[in-house]
C-alpha positions in Angstrom: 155.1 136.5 118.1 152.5 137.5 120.2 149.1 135.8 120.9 146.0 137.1 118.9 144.1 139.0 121.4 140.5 136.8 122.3 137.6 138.6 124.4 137.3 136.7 127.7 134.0 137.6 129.7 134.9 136.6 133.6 131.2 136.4 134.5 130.0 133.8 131.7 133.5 131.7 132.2 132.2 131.5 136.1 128.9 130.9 135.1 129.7 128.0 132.8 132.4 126.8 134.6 131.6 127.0 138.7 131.2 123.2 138.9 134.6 122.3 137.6 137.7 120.7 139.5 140.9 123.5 140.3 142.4 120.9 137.8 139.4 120.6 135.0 139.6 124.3 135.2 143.5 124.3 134.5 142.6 122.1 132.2 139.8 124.3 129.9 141.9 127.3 130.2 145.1 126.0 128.6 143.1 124.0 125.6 141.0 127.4 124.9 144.2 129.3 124.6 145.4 126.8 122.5 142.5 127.0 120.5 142.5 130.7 120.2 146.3 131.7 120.0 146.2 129.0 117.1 142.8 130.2 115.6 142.4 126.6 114.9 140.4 123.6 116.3 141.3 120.9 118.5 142.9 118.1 117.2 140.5 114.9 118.3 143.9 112.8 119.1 143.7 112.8 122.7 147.8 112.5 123.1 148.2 115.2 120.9 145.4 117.4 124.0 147.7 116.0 126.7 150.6 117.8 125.2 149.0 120.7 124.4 147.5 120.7 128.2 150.6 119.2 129.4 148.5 116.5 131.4 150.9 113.9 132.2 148.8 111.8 135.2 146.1 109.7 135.0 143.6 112.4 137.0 145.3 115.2 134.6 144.7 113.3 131.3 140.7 111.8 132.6 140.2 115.7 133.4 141.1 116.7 129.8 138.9 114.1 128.2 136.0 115.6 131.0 136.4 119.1 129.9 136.7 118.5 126.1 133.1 115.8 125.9 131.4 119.1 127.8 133.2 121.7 126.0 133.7 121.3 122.9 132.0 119.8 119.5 133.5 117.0 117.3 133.8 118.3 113.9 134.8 117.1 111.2 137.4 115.1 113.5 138.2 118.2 115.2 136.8 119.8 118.3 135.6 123.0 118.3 134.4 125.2 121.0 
């Protein structure tokens, strides 16, 4: 199975996202292709992010929690982006 194809515009990720750790941007990347492949939003369970970002350290997991309170919108219980 192949993942849905998503429009990614280089310029406005740079823009948004120049301040950002090599690890916060690791970070972003893998929990927006989660949310697109899936067409789904974030769980709000941050275990259930870890996983999905495979952040196993403290700096890893604090860097998830960074990118999804600037990123993303709690919804319903679910983040959206």
């Amino acid at each position: 199975m192949s993942l849905p194809y998503f429009r990614f515009y280089g310029r406005d990720y740079l823009g948004k996202t120049l301040h950002l750790t090599g690890e916060e941007d690791g970070m972003y990347l893998r929990l927006l292709l989660s949310y697109f492949s899936t067409a789904k939003p974030l769980s709000s369970d941050l275990p259930t992010l870890y996983r999905i970002t495979r952040a196993t350290s403290a700096s890893e997991q604090a860097a998830v929690a960074r990118i999804v309170h600037e990123f993303f919108v709690l919804d319903c219980g679910l983040y959206r982006n």
